[in-house]
C-alpha positions as CSV (number, residue, x, y, z in Angstrom):
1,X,0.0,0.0,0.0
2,X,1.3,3.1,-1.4
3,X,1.7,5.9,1.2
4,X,2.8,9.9,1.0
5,X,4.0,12.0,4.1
6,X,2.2,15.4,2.5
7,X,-1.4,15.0,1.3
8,X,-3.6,18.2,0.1
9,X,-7.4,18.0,0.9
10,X,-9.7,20.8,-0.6
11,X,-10.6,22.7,2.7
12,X,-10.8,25.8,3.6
13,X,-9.1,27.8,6.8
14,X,-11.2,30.8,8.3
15,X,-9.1,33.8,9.0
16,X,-10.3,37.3,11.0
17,X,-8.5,40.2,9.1
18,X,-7.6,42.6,12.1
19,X,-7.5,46.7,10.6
20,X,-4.6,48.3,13.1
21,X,-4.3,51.7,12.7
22,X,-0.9,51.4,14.8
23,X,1.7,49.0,16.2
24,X,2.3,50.6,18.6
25,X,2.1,48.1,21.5
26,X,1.3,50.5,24.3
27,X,-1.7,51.6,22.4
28,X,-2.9,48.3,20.9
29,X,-2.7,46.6,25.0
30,X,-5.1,50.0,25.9
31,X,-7.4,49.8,22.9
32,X,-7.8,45.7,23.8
33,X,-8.5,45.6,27.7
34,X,-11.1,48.4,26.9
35,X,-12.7,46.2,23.6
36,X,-12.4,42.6,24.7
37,X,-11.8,42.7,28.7
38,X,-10.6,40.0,30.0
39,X,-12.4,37.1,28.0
40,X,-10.9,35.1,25.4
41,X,-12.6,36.4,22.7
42,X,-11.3,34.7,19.6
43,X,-11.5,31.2,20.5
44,X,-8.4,30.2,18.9
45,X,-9.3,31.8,15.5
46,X,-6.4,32.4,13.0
47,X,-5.8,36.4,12.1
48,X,-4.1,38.5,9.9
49,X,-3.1,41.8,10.0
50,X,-4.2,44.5,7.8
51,X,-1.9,47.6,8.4
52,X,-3.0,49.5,5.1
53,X,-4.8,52.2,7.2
54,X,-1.9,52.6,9.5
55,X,-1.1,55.7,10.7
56,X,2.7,57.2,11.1
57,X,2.4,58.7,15.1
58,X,2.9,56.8,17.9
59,X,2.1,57.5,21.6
60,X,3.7,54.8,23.1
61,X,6.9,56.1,24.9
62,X,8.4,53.2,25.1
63,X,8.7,53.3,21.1
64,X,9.6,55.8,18.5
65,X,7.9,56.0,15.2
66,X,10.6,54.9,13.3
67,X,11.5,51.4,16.2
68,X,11.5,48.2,14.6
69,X,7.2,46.7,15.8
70,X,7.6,44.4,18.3
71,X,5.9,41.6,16.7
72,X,6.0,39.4,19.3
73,X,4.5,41.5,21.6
74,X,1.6,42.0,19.2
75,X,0.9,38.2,18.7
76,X,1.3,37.5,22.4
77,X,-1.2,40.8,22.7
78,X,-3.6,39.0,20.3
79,X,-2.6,35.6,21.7
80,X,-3.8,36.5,24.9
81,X,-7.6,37.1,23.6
82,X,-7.7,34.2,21.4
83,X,-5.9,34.7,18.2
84,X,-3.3,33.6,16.7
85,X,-1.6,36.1,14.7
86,X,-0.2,34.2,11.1
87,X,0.8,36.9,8.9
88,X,0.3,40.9,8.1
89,X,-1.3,42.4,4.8
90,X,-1.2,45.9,3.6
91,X,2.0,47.4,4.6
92,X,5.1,48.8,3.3
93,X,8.1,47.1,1.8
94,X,9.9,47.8,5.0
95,X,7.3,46.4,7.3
96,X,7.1,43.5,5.4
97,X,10.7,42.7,5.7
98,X,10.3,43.0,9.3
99,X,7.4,41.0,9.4
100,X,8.9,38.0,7.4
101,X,12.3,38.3,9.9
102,X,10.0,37.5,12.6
103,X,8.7,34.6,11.1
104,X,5.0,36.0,10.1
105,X,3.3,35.3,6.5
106,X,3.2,38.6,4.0
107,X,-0.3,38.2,2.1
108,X,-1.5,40.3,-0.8
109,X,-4.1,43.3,0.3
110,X,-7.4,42.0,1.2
111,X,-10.2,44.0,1.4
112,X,-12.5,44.5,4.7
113,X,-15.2,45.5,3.0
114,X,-18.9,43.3,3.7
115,X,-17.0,39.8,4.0
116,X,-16.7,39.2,7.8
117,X,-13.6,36.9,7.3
118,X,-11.0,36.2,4.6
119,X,-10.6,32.2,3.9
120,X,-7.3,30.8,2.2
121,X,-7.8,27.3,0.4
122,X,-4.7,24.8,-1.2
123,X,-5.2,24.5,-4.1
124,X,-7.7,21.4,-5.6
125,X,-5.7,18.2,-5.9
126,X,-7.8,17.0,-8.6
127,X,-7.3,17.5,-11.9
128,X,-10.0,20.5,-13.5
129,X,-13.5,19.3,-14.1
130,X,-15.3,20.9,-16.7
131,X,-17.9,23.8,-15.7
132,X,-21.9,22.7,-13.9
133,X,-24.5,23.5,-15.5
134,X,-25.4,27.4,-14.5
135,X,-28.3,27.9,-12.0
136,X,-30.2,30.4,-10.0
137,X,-28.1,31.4,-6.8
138,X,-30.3,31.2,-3.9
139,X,-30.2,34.6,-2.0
140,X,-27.6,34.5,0.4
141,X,-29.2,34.2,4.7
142,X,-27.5,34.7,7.7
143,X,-28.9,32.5,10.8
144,X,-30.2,33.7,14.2
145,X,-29.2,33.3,18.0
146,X,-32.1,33.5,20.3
147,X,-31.4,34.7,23.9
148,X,-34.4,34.6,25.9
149,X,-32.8,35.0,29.4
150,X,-31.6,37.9,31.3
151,X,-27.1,38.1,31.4
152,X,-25.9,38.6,34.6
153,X,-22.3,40.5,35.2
154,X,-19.2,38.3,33.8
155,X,-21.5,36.6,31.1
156,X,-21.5,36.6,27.8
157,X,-22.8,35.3,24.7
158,X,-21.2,35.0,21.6
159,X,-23.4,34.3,18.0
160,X,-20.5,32.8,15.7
161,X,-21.5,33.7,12.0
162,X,-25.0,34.9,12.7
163,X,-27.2,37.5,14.4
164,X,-27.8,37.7,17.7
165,X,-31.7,38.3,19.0
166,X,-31.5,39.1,23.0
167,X,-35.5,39.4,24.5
168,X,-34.3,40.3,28.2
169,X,-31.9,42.7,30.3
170,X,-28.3,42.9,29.4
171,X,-26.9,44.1,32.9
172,X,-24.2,45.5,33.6
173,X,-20.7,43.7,33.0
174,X,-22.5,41.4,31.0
175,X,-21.4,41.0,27.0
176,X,-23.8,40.3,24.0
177,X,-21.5,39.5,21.0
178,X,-22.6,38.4,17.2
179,X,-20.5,38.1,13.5
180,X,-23.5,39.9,12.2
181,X,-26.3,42.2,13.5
182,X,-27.4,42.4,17.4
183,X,-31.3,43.4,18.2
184,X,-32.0,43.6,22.0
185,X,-35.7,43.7,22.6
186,X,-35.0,44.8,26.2
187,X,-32.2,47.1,28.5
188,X,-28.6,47.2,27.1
189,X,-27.2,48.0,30.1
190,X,-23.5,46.0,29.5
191,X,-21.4,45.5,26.3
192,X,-22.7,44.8,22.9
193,X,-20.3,43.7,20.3
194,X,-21.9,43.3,16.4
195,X,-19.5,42.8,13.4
196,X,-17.2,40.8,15.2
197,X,-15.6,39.2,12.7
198,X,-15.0,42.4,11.0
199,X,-18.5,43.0,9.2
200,X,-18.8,46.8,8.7
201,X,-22.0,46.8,7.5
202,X,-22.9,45.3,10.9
203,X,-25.4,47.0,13.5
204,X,-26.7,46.9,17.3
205,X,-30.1,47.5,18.0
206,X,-31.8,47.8,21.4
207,X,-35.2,49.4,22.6
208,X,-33.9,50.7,25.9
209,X,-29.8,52.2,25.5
210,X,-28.0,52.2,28.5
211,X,-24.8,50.8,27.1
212,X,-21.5,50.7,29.0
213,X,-19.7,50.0,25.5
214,X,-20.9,49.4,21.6
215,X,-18.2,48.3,19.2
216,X,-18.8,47.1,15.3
217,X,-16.1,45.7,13.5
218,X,-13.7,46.7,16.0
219,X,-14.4,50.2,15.9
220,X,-16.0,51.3,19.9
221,X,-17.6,54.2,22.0
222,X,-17.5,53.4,25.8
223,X,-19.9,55.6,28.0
224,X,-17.5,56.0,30.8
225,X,-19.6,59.6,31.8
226,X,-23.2,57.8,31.0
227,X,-24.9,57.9,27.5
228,X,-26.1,61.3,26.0
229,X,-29.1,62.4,28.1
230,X,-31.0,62.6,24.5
231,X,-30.3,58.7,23.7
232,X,-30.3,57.2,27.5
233,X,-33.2,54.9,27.8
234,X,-34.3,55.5,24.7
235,X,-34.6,52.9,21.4
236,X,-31.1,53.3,19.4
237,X,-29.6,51.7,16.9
238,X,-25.6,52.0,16.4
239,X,-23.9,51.8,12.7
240,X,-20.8,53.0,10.9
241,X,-20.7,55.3,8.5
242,X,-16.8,54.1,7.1
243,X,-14.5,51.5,8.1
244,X,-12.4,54.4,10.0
245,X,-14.9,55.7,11.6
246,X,-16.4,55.1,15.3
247,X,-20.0,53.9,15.3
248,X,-22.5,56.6,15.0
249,X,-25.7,56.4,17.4
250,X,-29.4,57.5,16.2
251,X,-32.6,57.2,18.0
252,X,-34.9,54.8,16.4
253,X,-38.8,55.8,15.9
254,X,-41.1,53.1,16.9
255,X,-44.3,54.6,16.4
């Protein structure tokens, strides 16, 4: 029986494309604690990171503009909640280089856009088939979590590749988090996390705002000071207007 140490199987790998706007570590370790706490977040995910949007300041003092990243410090950052850090995308020939000497995959520029995740596939072992016969795509659905019971402090719920539909209290502490859209049919009083997987299309909707953080796609506004007297307790839904650009909050009319 004929035998081969390397096989390829047609399969596909999910990976999160992260958009940093710095590497600076100081800054990143700041901007996660306040976005992801203390859970671990990713689940063991695989990410890459896109620096296309990366900005040339840094405030971390430990580390000048023009310091070599610490790369190892970002994956063990990352690491930390979850992910594993493979590669980098979108960067300069210099960062590149760096990235490679550190032993991390450069991939071609991929796009954020509506696609929640990037995949990367080997190629087909077999040989090429000819075409199937063309059809009617069925219109593309994304499935539903139902959460009918109230979240006390230090839980969380997490809907992987679908929406999330809450029908009681969020409290405070508590974390509501969904690939896709998250509709709360009760008080948001705790975290609520939509676009996870970097969706920027994503949204969070809730009858009764009294949020202690909203992020989509990665992009947050804490309420350290309390909502906006105009929004608090009041039915708001929270979008983005650009992939830069922090989630925008407007009151939803009911009647």
């Amino acid at each position: 029986m004929n035998s081969t140490p390397i096989a390829f199987k047609g399969s596909t790998l999910t990976v999160i494309l992260i958009n940093l706007q710095t590497l600076c570590l100081l800054e990143l370790t700041e901007a996660a604690q306040t976005l992801f706490g203390e859970n671990d977040f990713f689940e063991g995910d695989a990410g890459v990171l896109n620096l296309a949007r990366m900005r040339n300041t840094c405030h971390d003092d430990l580390q000048s503009p023009q310091a070599e990243p610490d790369w190892q410090g970002v994956r063990a950052l990352f690491a930390q909640y979850g992910l594993n850090v493979i590669g980098v995308c979108g960067s300069d020939a210099e960062i590149r280089d760096s990235a490679r000497k550190a032993g991390l995959a450069v991939f071609p520029n991929m796009s954020g856009g509506g696609a929640r995740r990037a995949a990367i596939a080997p190629p087909p072992a077999q040989p090429e088939l000819p075409p199937p016969e063309p059809f009617e795509p069925a219109p593309a659905s994304r499935r539903t979590l139902l959460m009918d019971r109230p979240l006390r402090s230090g839980q969380r719920v997490h809907a992987h590749d679908s929406d999330l539909v809450v029908t009681a209290i969020v409290n405070p502490g508590a974390e509501v988090i969904a690939d896709g859209n998250i509709h709360i049919y009760a008080p948001l009083r705790g975290r609520a996390l939509a676009g996870a997987s970097g969706d920027i299309e994503a949204r969070v909707f809730a009858t009764c705002f009294e949020a202690e953080l909203i992020a989509i796609a990665g992009s947050y506004l804490t309420f350290a000071n309390g909502v906006p007297p105009e929004l608090n307790k009041q039915p708001v839904q929270a979008s983005l207007e650009t992939a830069d650009s922090k989630p925008r909050l407007t009151r939803l009319k009911l009647d």
